[in-house]
N, C-alpha and C positions, 0 to 999 in steps of 0.2 A: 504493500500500500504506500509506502514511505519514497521507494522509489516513484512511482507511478506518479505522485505529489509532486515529486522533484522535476519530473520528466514533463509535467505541464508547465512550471515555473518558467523552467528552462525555455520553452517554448512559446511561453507569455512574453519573456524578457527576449528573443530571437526576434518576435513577431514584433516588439514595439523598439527594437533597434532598426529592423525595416524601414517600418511607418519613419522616423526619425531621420534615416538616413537619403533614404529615397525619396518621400512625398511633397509636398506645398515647394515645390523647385520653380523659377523662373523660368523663361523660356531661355536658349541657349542663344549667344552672341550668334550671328550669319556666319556659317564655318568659312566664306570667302569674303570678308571684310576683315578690315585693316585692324578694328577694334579686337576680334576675337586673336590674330595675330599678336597682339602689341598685350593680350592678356594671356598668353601661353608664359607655362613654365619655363626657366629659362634653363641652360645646359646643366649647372652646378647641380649635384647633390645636394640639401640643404643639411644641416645640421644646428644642435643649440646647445649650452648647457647654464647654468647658475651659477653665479658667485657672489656672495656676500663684500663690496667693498665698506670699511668706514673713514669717514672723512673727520679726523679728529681733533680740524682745527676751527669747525664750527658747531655750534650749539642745536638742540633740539628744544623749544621752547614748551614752557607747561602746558597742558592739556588736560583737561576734567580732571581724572585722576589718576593721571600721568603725571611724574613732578619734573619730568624734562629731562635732559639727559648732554653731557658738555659734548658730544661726539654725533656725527648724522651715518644711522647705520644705511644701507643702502643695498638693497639685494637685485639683483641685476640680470635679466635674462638674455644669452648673446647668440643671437644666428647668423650663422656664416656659412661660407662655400664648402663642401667638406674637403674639398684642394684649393686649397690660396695661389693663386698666380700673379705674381706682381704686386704690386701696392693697389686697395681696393680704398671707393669712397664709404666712409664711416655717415652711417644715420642714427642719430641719438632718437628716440619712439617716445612722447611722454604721453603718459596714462590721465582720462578725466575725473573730474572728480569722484571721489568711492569707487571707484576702479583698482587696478592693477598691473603687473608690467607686459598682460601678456593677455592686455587691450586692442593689440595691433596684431596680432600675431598674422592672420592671413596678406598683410601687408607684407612682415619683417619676410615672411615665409616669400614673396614671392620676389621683393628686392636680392633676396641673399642668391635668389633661384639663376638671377643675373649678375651674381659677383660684389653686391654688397655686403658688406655689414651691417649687422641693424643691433642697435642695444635698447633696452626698455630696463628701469629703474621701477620698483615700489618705492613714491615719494615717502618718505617717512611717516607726514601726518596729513594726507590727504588721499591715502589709499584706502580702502576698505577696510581693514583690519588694524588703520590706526593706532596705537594706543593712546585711550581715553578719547575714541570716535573720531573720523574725519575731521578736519579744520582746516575749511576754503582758505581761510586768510594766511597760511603758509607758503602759499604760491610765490611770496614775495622774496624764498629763499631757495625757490626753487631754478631759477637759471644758475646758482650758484651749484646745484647740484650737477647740472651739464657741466659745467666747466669743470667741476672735480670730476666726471666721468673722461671727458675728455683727455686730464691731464694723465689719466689712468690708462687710456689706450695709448699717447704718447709714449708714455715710460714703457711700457710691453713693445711696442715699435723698436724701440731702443735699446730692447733688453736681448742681448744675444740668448739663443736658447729657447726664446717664446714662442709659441706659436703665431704669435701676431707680429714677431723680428721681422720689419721690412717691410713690412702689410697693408701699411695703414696710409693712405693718403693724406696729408695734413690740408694742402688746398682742397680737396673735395670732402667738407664734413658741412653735414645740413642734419636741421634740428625741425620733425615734424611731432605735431599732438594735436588731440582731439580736446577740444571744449576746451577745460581748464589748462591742460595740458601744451592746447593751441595756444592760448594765453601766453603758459609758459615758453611757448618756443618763440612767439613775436616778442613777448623782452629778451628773452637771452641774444637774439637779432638783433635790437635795435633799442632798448635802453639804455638811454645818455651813460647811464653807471653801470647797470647792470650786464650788459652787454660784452659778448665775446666774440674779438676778431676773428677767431680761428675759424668760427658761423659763416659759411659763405653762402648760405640758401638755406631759405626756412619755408614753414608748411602749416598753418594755422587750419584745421579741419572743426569747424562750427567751434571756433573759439571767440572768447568777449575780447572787445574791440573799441567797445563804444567810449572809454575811458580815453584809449591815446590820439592825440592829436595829429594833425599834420608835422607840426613841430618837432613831435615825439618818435617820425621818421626819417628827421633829418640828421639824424648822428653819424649815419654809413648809409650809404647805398648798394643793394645787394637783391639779388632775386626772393622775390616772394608772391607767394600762392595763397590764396585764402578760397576754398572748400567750402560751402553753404548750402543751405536750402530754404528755401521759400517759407513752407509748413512746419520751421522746427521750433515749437513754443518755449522752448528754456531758452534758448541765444537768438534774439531775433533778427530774423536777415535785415529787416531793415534800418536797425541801430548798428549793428556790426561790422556787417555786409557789402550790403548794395552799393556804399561810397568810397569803397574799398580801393580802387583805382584813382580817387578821386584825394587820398589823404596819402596815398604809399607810393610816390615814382615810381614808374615800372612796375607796378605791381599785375599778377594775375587775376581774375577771378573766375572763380568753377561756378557754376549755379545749380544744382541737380532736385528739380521738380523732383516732390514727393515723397523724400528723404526724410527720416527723420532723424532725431538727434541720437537717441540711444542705436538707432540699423549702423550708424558709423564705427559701432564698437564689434571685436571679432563675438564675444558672447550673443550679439543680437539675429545670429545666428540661429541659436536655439528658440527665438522666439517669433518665428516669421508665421507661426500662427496666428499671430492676433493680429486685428485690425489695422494697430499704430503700436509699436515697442512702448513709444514714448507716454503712455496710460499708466506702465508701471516705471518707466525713466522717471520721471516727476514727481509722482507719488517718493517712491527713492532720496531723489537730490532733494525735496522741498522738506523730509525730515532731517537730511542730513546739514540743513542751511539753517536751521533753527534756533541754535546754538550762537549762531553769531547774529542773526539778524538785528539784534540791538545795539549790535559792535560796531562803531566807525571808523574803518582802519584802512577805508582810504589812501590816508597822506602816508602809508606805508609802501605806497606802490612808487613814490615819487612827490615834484611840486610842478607849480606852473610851467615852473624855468625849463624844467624836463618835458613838456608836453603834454602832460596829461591834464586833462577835463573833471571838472569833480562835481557829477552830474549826480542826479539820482539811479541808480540801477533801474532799468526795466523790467518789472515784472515777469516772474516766473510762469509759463504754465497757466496763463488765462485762458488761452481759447480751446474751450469747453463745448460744446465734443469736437475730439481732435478728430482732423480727417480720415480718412483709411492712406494710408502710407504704402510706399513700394518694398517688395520683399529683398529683407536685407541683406541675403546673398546676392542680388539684383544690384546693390545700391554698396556692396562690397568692390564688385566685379569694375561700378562707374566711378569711386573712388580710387581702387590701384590703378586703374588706366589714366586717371587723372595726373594720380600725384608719379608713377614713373614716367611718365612720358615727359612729367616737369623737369622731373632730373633729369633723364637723359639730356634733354635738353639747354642742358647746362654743364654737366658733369662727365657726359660722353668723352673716348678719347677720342674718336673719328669725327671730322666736322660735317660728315654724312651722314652721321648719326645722329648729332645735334639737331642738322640741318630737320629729319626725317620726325626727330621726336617733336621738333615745334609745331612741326604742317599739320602732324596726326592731333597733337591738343589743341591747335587752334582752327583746323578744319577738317579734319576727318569723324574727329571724335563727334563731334555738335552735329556731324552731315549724318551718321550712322544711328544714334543715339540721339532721338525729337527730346528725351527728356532732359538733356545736357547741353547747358549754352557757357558760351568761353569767351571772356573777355580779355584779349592779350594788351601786353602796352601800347 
């Protein structure tokens, strides 16, 4: 009898990894379009593994009942080529708020699949498992974290014997994140202070925006992308967004119709059943913003002199009922083709290449793809 129990479990769980793996799928790219080309795996084998770095020349600040901590522990998930050739471009991944470092994954996975590197960090105190609960307003130390990541792949560059000895391209390192993350990587790009030159292209995917000024982008000038959607009620394109080109020289903009904020994460994955992700995205972020909502911390980001705007925050998650959103494999798939075509486009060694990645994101990709409009400089 006990077998016979087991032998339907088994059977149960068989049948609902099916359903799981195979069902509610999008239609497939046109196998003779440029799009579905320019989203194939690339030749590398991919590989990954973890490593805990600490940075212990800066502090962890208190938190509920956290009492802080002098040292910023930093666990760090690294995918790469599983044969290194030459010196590759370094991509630092940062995770959105109550997230993780292993947010991006179908991304790192598929840059590494082309010879990058991609690193993804759990921010200390704005990852998911926090100690003493996420805290948004930590963000303000978090380009600080890239730079000690950076200087970490440096020294292993450096370091005869490493796996990464000789590896690592210093001109090609670009810093991409989602939401807060995106945040994170438009300062470390381009904040008067906070900013690192070693940044040569950054990647802001539904990150807030509304805060820095024109002014606020004129410290360097350097390729940038900002990734959006229309319908995504926690970061809204029109405070962020839309004037994106209009505050950033040179800047990109993605627009991708029906997107929503949480489908941009690799988890949102598991949830292309439901209507809109972002029903449980919100519900999520509007508990975990709670805590600070009476905190004014602001003038921690910076002052006037630096460009920033000290506006009210735009409401979270007002419009009620959200639409039905595009499934987020769907909207995975219009993301990597976004953001590698960006880079190559900039990063490639071939000027053929460059040449080839610009045309596909600023006119193949929007000709192929009705839901994708591309605003180049």
């Amino acid at each position: 009898m006990l077998k016979k129990i087991l032998l339907a479990l088994l059977v149960l769980v068989g049948a609902a990894a099916a359903v799981f793996v195979f069902t509610k799928k999008p239609e497939p790219l046109a196998a003779d379009s440029a799009s579905a080309q320019w989203l194939q795996a690339g030749p590398q084998e991919v590989t990954f593994f973890d490593v805990t770095l600490v940075d212990d020349t800066r502090p962890m600040q208190a938190n509920g009942d956290f009492s802080g901590s002098d040292e910023r522990e930093l666990k760090t998930r690294i995918w790469l080529p599983e044969v290194l050739h030459g010196r590759a471009p370094l991509v630092i991944y940062s995770h959105g708020f109550m997230s993780d470092r292993t947010g991006g994954r179908y991304l790192a996975e598929h840059l590494a699949s082309h010879g990058y590197i991609v690193a993804a960090m759990d921010y200390p105190l704005t990852n998911f498992n926090a100690p003493g609960g996420p805290l948004v307003k930590d963000v303000v130390n978090q380009p600080g974290d890239i730079s000690f990541l950076i200087d970490q792949f440096l020294s292993w560059n450096a370091e005869q014997g490493n796996q990464f000895y000789q590896h690592i391209d210093d001109s090609r390192i670009a810093a991409i994140g989602l939401s807060l993350g995106g945040m994170t990587s438009t300062m470390v790009a381009f904040h008067p202070r906070f900013h690192d030159t070693r940044v040569s292209a950054a990647v802001s995917i539904a990150g807030p925006s509304y805060m820095f000024g024109p002014a606020f982008f004129q410290s360097r000038p350097l390729p940038f992308m900002m990734v959006a959607s229309p319908i995504d009620p926690m970061i809204s394109y029109q405070d962020n967004a839309a004037d994106i080109p209009q505050r950033v020289p040179g800047a990109t903009l993605v627009t991708i119709d029906g997107a929503s904020h949480t489908g941009f994460a690799s988890l949102a994955r598991a949830l292309r059943w439901m209507d809109n992700p972002d029903s449980l995205g919100c519900r999520q972020v509007n508990q975990g913003l709670e805590k600070t909502e009476d905190d004014d911390w602001s003038h921690e980001l910076g002052s006037l002199e630096e460009g920033l705007i000290f506006a009210e925050q735009p409401k979270l998650c007002t419009q009620m009922p959200l639409p039905t959103a595009m499934n987020p494999i769907r909207q995975h798939w219009l993301n990597t083709l976004a953001i590698y075509a960006f880079l190559e486009s900039h990063f490639a060694l071939g000027q053929q290449q460059r040449v080839s990645a610009k045309r596909f994101l600023g006119e193949q990709l929007p000709a192929e793809q009705t839901d994708v409009s591309v605003q180049l400089p």
